[in-house]
N, C-alpha and C positions, 0 to 999 in steps of 0.2 A: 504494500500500500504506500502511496505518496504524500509522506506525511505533511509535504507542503499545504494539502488540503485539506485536512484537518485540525481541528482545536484539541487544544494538550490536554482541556478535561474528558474524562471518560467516566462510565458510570462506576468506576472503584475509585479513579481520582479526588481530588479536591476541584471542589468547582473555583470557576475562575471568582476573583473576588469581585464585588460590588465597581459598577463602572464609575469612572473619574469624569468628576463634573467639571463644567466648565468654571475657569475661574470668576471670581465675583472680581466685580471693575466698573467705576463707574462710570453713568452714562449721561450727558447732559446736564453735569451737576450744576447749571446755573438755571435748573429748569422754574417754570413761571410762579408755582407754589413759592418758591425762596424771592422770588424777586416781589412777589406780589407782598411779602410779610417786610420785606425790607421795606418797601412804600408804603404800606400801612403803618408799622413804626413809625416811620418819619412823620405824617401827617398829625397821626397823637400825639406828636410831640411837637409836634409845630402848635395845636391846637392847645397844648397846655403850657405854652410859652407867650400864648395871644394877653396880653393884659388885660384885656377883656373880660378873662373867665379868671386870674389872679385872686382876686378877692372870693367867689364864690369855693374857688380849692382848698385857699389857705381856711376857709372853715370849713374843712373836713382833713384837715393837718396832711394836705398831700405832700409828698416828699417833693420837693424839687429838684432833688440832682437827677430824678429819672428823665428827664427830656436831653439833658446832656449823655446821658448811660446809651440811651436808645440811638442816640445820631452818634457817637465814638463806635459804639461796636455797628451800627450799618457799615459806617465807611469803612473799617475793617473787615467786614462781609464782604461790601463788595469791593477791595483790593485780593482777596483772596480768592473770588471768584475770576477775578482779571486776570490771577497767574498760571491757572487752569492751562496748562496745554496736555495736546495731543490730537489723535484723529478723533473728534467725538465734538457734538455739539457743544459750540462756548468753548473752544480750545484753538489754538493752530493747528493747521493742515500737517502729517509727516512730513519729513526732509524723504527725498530721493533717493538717499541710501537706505533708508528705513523702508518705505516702498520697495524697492528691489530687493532688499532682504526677508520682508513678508512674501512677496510675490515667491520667490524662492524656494521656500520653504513651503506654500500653498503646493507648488507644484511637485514637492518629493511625497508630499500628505496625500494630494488626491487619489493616486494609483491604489495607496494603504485604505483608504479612506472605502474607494469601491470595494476591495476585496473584504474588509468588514461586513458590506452590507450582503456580498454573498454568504458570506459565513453565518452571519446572526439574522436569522429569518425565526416565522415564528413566536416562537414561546420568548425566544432568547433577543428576539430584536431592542430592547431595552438595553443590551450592551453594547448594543451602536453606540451610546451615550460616551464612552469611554473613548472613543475616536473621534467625538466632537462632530458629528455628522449633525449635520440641520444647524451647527453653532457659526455660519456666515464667517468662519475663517476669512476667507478671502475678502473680504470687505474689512477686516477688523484692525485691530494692533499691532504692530510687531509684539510687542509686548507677549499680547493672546494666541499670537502663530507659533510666538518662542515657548509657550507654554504648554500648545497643544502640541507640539511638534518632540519636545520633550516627554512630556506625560506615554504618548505613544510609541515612540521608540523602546523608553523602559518596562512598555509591554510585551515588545518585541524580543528584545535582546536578551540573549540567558543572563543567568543575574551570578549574583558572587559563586564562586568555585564549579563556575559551567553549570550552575541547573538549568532545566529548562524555561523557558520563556514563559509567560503568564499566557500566550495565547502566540498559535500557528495561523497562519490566516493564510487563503489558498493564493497560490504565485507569489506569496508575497518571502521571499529568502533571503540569503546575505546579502546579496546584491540591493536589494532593494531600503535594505536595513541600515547598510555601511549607508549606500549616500543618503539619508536621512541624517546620521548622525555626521558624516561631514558638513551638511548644509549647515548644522546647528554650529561645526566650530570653525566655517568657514566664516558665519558673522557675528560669530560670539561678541566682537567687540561693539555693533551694533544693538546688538542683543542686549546686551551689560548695561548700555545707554539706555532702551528704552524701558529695562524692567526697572534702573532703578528712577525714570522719568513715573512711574507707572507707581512708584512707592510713593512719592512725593503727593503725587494727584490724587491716591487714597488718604495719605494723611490730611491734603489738603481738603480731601472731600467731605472727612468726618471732622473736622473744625468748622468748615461752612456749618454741616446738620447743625454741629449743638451751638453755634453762634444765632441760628434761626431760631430752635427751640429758646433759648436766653432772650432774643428780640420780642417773641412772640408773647414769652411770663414778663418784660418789662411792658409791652404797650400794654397786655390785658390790667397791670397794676393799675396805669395811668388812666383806661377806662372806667375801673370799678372807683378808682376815686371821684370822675367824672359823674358815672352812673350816682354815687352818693351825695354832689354837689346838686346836680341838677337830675331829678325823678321824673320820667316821662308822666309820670301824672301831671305835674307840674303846666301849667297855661304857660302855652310861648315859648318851649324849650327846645320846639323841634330841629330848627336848623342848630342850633347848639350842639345836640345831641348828634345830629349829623356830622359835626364838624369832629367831635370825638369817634366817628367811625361807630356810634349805636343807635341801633333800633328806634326809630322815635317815637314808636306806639306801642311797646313793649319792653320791658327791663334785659340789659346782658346775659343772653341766656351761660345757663352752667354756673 
């Protein structure tokens, strides 16, 4: 038999393990939710900076530094979103060598890519997942190509002291394996560039979230004090109440 065409579990073996997800990365992280809590901020605090409403606040002992708190951390939101790069919406475009290095590597993937889909039919077609099939490689990141391209090889390739491989995939042999893992150390230095471009953008992605989440509890403060200064029951409030971003025929809900 040609073991090219078959998979290395058998019904004594060990099954192959749970397929490797694609990686998490983010996508559009200056998306309209963050931008829309940024301009919201700023408006309640534009609104509780109006001297007009000064006196009805301060009798409800609103704090004041919160209008400054809310426009320091925006404008640090949004420099943080401005240094976003990469291929993905609200970032720079790749460089050229980053493209031809994904493209690259797209193209040693694909051949591996089809022989997966012949091998896992069925019951088993869920570990398509582990060769990233349906995961738009080819449109994505070096980053995500460097990763799927890795993950897959180490599936391929026997593993420490010659065992065998996690999975045989039909045609798919040394040949096909070796330039796989050439591809990967032929742009390693690309590669190096863009995963750790691709750290930066996750850390810079979870500072965005919780700088939003901190915008979003300081304007609600500035609201509920508002909500407390002036009660939509209250005759005459409604553009008022507007102007703090509430309901003007109904209390801040929550």
């Amino acid at each position: 038999m040609n073991t090219q065409n078959t998979t290395t579990a058998t019904a004594t073996s060990t099954p192959a393990p749970a397929p490797v997800p694609a990686p998490a990365h983010p996508h559009g992280v200056a998306n309209q939710e963050h931008l829309d809590e940024i301009a919201n901020a700023r408006a309640v605090a534009k609104a509780a900076l109006d001297p007009a409403f000064a006196a009805a606040l301060a009798g409800v002992a609103f704090d004041t530094t919160l209008p400054g708190q809310i426009n320091s951390l925006a404008d640090a939101t949004e420099k943080a979103i401005g240094q976003l790069t990469g291929d993905r919406p609200g970032g720079k475009a790749m460089t050229a060598e980053q493209v031809a290095a994904r493209n690259a590597l797209v193209a040693v993937i694909a051949p591996i890519q089809t022989a997966a889909r012949r091998q896992f039919t069925g019951t088993q077609a869920a570990w398509r997942e582990a060769y990233f099939i349906g995961g738009h490689i080819a449109h994505g990141s070096l980053h995500f190509a460097a990763t799927a391209a890795k993950a897959i090889r180490d599936r391929l390739a026997p593993g420490p002291n010659n065992t065998p491989p996690v999975d045989v995939l039909p045609g798919i042999g040394a040949p096909q394996i070796a330039a796989l893992s050439n591809t990967i150390a032929e742009f390693a230095g690309d590669i190096d560039a863009a995963d750790a471009q691709a750290n930066q953008n996750i850390a810079t992605h979870n500072l965005i979230v919780a700088n939003i989440a901190q915008l979003a509890n300081l304007r609600r403060q500035v609201q509920l004090a508002a909500e407390q200064a002036y009660p939509w029951r209250t005759p005459g409030v409604a553009a008022t109440r507007q102007a703090f971003l509430l309901p003007p025929g109904r209390p801040l809900p929550g």
